[in-house]
C-alpha positions in Angstrom: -56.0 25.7 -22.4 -58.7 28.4 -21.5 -58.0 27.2 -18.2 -54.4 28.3 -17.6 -55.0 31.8 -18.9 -58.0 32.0 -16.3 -55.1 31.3 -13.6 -52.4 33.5 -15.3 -54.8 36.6 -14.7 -56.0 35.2 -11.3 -51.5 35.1 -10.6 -51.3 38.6 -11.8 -54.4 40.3 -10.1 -53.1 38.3 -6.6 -49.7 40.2 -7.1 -51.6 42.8 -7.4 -53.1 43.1 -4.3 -49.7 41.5 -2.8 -51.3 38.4 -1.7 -48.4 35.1 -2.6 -49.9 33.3 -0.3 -53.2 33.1 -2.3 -51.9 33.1 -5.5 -50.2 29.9 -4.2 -53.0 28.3 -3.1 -54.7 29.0 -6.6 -51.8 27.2 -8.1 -51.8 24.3 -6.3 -55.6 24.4 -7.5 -54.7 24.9 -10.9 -52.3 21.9 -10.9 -55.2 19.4 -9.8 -57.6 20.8 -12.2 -54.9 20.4 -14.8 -54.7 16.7 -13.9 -58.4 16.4 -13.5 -58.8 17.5 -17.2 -55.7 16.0 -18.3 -57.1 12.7 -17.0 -60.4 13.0 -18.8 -59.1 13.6 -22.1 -55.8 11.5 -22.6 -56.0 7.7 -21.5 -52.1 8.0 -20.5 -52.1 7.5 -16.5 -48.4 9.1 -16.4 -46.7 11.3 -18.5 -44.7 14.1 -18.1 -47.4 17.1 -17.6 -48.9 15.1 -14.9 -45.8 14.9 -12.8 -44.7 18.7 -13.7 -48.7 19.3 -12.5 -47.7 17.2 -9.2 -43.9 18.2 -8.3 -44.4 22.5 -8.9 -47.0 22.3 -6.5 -45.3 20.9 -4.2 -42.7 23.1 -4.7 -45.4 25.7 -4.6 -46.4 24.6 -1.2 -42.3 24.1 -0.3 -42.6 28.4 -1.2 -45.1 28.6 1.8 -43.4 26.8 4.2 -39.6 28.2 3.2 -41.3 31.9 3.5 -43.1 30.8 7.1 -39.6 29.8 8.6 -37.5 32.2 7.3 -39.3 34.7 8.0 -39.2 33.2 12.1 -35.9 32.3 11.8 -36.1 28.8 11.5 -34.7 28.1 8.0 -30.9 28.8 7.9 -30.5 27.4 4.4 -32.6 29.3 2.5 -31.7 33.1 4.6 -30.2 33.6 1.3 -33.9 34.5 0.0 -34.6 38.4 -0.6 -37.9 38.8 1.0 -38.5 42.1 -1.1 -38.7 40.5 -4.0 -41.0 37.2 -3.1 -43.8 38.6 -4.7 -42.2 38.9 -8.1 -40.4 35.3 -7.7 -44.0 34.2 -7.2 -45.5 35.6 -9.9 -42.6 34.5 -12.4 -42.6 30.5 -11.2 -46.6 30.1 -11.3 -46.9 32.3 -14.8 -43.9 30.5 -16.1 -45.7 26.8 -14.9 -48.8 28.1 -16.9 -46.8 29.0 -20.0 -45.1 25.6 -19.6 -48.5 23.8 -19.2 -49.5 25.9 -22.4 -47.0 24.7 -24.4 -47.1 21.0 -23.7 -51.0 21.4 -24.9 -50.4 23.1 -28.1 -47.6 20.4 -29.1 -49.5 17.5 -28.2 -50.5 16.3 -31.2 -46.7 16.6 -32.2 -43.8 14.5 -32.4 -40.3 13.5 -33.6 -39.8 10.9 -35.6 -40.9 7.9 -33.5 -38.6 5.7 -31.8 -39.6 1.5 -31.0 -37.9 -1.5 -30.6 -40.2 -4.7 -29.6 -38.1 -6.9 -27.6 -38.8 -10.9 -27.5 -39.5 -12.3 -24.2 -36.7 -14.4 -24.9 -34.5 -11.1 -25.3 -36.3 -9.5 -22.4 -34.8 -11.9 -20.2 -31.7 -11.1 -21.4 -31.9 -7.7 -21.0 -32.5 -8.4 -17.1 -29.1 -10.2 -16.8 -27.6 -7.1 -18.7 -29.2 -4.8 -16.3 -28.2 -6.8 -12.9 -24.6 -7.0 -14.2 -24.7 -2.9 -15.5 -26.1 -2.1 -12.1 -23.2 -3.9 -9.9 -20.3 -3.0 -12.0 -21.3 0.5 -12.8 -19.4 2.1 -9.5 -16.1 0.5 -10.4 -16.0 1.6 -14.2 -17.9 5.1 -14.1 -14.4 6.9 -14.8 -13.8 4.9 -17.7 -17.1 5.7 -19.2 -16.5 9.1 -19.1 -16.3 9.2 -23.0 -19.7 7.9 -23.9 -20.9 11.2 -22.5 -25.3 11.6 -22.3 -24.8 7.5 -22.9 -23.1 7.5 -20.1 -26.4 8.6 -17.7 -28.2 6.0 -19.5 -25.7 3.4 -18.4 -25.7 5.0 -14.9 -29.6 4.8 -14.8 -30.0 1.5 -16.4 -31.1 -0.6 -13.8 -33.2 1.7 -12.1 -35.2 2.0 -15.8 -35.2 -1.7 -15.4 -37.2 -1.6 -12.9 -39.8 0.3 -14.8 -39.7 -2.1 -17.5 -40.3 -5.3 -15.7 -42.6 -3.4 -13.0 -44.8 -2.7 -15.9 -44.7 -6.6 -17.7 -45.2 -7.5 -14.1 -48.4 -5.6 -13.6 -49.5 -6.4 -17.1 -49.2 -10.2 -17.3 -49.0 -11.5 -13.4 -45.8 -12.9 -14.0 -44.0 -14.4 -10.8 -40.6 -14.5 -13.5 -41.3 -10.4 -14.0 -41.6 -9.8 -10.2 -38.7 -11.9 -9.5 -37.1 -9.6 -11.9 -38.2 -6.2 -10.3 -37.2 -7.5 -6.9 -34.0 -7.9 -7.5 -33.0 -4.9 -9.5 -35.2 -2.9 -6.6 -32.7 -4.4 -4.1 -29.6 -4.1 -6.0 -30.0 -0.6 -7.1 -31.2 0.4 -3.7 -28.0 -1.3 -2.1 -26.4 0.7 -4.9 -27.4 4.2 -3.7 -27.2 3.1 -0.4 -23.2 2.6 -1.0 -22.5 5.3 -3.7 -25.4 8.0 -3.8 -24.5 11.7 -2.6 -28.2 12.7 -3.0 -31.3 11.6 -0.4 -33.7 11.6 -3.7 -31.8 8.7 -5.4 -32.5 6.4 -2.3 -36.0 6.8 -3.5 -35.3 7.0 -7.1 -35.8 2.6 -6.9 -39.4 2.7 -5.3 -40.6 5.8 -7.4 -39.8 4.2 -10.6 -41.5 0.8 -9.3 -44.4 2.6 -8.6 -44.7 4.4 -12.2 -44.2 0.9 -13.9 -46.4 -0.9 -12.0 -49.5 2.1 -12.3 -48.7 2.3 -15.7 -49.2 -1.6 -16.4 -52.5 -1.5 -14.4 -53.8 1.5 -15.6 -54.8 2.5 -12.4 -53.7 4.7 -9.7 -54.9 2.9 -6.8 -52.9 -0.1 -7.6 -49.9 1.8 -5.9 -52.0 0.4 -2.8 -52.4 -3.2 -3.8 -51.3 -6.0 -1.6 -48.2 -6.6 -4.7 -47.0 -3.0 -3.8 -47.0 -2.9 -0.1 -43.8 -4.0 1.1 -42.5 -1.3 -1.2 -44.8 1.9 0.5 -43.2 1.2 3.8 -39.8 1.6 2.3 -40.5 3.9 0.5 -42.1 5.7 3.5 -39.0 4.9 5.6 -36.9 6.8 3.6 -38.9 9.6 3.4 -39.0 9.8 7.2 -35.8 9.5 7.6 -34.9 12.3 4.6 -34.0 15.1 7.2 -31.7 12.9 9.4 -30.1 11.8 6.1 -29.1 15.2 5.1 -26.1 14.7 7.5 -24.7 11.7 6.1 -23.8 12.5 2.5 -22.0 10.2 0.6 -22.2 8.2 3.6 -25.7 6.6 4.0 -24.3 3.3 4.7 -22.3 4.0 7.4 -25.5 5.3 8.6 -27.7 2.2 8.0 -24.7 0.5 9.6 -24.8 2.1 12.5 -28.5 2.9 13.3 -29.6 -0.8 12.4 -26.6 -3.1 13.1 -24.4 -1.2 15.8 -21.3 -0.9 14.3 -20.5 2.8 14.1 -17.0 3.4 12.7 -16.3 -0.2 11.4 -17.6 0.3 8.0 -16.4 2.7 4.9 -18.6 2.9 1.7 -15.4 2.9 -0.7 -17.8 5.1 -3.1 -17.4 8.6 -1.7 -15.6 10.3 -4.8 -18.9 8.6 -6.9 -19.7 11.2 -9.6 -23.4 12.3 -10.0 -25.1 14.1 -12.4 -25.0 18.1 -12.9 -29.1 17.7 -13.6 -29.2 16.1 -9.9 -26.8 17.9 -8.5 -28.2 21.4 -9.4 -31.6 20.6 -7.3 -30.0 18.8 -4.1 -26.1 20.3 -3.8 -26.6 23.0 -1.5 -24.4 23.0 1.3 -27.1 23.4 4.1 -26.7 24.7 7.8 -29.8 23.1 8.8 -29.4 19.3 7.3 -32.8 18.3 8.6 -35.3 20.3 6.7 -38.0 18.4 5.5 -38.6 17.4 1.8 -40.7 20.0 0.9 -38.9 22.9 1.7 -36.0 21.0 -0.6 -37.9 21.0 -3.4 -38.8 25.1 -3.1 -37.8 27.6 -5.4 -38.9 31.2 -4.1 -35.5 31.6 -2.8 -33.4 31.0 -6.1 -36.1 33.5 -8.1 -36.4 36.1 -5.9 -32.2 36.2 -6.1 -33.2 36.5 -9.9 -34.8 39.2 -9.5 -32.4 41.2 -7.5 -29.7 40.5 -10.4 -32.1 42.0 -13.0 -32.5 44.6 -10.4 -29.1 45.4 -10.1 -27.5 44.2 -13.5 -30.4 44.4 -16.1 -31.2 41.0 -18.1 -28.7 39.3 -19.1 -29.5 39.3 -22.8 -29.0 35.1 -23.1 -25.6 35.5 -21.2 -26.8 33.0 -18.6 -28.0 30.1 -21.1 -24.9 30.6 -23.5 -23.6 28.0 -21.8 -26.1 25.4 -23.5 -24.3 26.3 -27.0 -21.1 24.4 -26.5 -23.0 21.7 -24.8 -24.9 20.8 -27.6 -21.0 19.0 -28.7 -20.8 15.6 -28.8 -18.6 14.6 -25.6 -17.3 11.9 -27.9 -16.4 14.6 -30.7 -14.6 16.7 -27.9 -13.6 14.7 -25.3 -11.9 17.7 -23.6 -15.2 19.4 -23.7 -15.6 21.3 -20.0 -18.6 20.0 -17.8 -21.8 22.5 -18.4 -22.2 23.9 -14.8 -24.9 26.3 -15.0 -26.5 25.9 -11.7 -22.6 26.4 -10.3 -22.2 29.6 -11.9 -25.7 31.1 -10.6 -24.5 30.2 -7.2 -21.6 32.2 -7.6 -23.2 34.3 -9.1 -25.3 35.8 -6.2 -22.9 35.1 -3.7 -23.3 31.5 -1.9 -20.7 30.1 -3.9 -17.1 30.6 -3.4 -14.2 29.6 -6.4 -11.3 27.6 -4.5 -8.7 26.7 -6.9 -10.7 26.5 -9.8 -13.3 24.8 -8.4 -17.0 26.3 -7.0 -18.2 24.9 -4.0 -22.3 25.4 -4.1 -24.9 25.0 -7.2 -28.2 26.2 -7.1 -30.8 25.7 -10.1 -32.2 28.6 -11.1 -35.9 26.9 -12.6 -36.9 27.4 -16.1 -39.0 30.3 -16.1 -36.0 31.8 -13.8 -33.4 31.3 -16.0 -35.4 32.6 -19.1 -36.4 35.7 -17.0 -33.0 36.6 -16.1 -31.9 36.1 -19.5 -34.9 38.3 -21.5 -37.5 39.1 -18.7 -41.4 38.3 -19.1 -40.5 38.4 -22.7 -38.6 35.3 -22.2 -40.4 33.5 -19.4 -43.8 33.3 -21.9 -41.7 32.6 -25.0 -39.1 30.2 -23.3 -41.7 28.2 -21.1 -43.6 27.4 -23.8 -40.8 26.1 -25.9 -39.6 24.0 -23.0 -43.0 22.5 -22.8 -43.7 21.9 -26.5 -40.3 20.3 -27.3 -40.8 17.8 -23.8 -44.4 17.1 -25.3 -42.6 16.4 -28.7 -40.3 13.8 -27.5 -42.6 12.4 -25.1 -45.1 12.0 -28.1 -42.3 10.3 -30.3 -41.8 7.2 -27.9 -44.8 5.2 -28.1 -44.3 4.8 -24.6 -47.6 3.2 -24.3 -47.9 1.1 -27.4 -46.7 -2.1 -26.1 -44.8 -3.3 -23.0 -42.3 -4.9 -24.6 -40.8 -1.4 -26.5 -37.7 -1.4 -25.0 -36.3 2.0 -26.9 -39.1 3.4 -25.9 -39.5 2.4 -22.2 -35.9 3.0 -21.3 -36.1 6.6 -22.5 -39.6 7.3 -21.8 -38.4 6.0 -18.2 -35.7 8.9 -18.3 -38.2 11.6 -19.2 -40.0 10.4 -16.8 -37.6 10.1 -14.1 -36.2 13.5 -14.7 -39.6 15.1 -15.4 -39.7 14.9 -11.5 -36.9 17.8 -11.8 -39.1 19.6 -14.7 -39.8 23.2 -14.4 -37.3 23.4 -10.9 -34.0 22.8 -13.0 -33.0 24.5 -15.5 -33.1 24.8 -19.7 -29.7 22.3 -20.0 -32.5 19.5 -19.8 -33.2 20.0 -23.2 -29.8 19.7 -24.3 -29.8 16.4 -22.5 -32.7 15.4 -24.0 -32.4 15.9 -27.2 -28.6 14.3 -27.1 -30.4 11.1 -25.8 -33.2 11.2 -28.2 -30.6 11.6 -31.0 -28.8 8.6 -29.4 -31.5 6.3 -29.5 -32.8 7.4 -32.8 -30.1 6.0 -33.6 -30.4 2.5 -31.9 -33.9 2.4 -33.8 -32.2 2.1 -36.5 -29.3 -0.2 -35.8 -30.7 -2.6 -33.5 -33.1 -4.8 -36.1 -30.1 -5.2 -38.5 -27.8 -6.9 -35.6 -30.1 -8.8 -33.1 -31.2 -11.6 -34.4 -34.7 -13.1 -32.5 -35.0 -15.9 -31.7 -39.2 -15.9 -31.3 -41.1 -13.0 -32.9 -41.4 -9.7 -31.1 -44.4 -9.4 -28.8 -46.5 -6.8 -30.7 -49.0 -5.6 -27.9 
């Protein structure tokens, strides 16, 4: 911990001087120390702090390059930034990481009330054939769904958590049944996204969870190189190449596949373009962009949406818990009020600074405004050091009440460790909602903990390790 505070003070004396550009590079060196030390002393290969460590700097280094080409006129997307206050957007996103990092340390050795359920191998299988059926149906019966609210993600993300779950049993017990298994789901929920996804980052969603599952059942990170995982880099690398060109096909990546790989532009229609996707999603990737071909990391910045922050402070004071008052109503049940209205946050800040417009009711742009954004605009530094380390101690609590690692076969555990996981990737960039979500699904599954034993009936005894 004595670590972050070192870097908090190096932050504040590089604002100082006005240097962002090496208070940057000091975070990104902050992040690998934090996973050097991380590594040493927990005997978890993947967990939530280590991909927060990995994706904000990245988007620490997507600051650099969205400064650089702004500032030459290169980057129409983000001209929205206010270069005055870069500095202070800076300054609030690495001290905010810190205080995040801070907080997931202290409540370590925390947790909820746990939450396992030990599938069979006999059930496992069966929960394959649930997941391959989930995963084709899913885009027909979304709409009717709608009810199940947070449940509903779950069912949405399903198959793709499958894929963690059988990548892991795979790795663990060299089972040509388990990669059978993670094949198929990896091709059908790929084809899935393919046909319904409006977001680039879901075409990759299939491969990145692969990759966790399989590290994580190995224990190793160089097993994302092994011979097993190979024909998955190059797709995985194919996509991200292509991420820029993709940007101009949204909703419609498989007319593009279509057309690019089998010449036959204009023949095909995807069927899927009114697909709904999730607010948490669509707050990091919904920005209508002029230039559709900016590279990954300058999607995954956030000096633009901070330093707008700041000018609203500037110009309207904090916002005394105005901006996160949203997050009351959403703690509702969907299925107590089924009328309840969606929880756009990111849509509002859009509109908010002006690169949004209301059309009839509805707001065409949403922008996430990253945790220790949204806490400064609500109660300034007051509110990034109390808020961030909040955010991180209750996502330490939750992760801790999983038992994530305690055996393979805990499929509670797995499938929401699996979400935590997957969304972790969206961590400190999104916005304070997350916890709401979490703690919906947590609640949800708490519940399943309790319910399931009493109404499966096994047919072998659980597998125990």
């Amino acid at each position: 911990m004595f670590l972050h505070f070192v870097f908090i003070i190096l932050y504040l004396f590089f604002r100082d001087i006005g240097s962002t550009e090496y208070m940057a590079y000091a975070f990104v060196l902050h992040c690998i120390l934090g996973i050097f030390l991380y590594s040493r002393k927990s005997k978890q290969i993947l967990s939530p702090i280590i991909i927060y460590y990995i994706t904000t700097a990245l988007a620490t280094i997507g600051n650099m390059v969205v400064e650089h080409n702004v500032e030459l006129g290169e980057n129409q997307s983000y001209a929205y930034m206010v270069k005055r206050y870069v500095p202070d957007a800076n300054l609030i996103w690495c001290v905010g990481c810190a205080f995040i990092f801070i907080g997931y340390e202290v409540f370590s050795n925390y947790s909820y009330a746990k939450i396992d359920f030990r599938l069979s191998k006999v059930n496992a299988k069966r929960f394959f054939s649930i997941t391959v059926v989930m995963s084709i149906i899913y885009p027909f019966v979304y709409r009717d769904l709608a009810f199940l609210g947070q449940l509903n993600k779950l069912v949405y993300l399903s198959g793709t958590v499958g894929i963690l779950f059988f990548s892991r049993l795979w790795a663990i017990e060299k089972s040509v049944l388990y990669r059978s298994y993670v094949v198929m789901l990896y091709i059908v929920q790929t084809y899935v996204a393919i046909r319904t996804s409006y977001l680039r980052f879901e075409l990759i969603v299939p491969a990145i969870v692969l990759f966790m599952g399989f590290m994580v059942g190995k224990g190793k990170l160089k097993s994302i190189v092994s011979s097993e995982m190979m024909p998955f880099v190059v797709v995985f690398i194919l996509f991200i190449n292509m991420f820029g060109t993709l940007g101009k096909y949204r909703a419609d990546f498989y007319d593009y596949f279509v057309t690019e790989y089998f010449e036959d532009k204009g023949q095909t229609q995807s069927g899927f373009e009114d697909i709904s996707v999730d607010e948490r999603m669509e707050s990091l990737d919904a920005l209508e962009e002029e230039d559709n071909q900016q590279s990954l990391i300058e999607r995954i910045s956030v000096v633009a949406q901070i330093s707008n922050i700041v000018q609203l402070t500037e110009d309207k004071g904090f916002y005394d818990g105005m901006a996160s008052a949203p997050l009351i109503t959403a703690l509702i049940p969907r299925i107590l009020w089924p009328e309840k209205p969606m929880i756009r946050m990111g849509a509002w800040f859009a509109l908010e600074i002006g690169v949004a417009t209301n059309d009839y009711g509805a707001i065409n742009n949403s922008i996430n405004m990253t945790i220790p954004g949204e806490m400064y605009l609500d109660f300034g530094w007051f509110g990034v050091v109390l808020g961030c380390i909040m955010f991180g101690g209750l996502v330490s609590m939750f992760w801790n009440s999983l038992n994530f690692y305690e055996s393979p076969y805990n499929l509670l555990g797995t499938l929401i460790g699996g979400y935590i996981l997957l969304y972790s990737f969206y961590g400190p960039a999104g916005d304070m909602q997350i916890l709401v979500t979490y703690m919906s699904v947590y609640f949800m599954f708490l519940m399943l903990h309790i319910i399931l034993p009493r109404i499966i009936t096994k047919n072998i005894n659980p597998v125990t390790s």
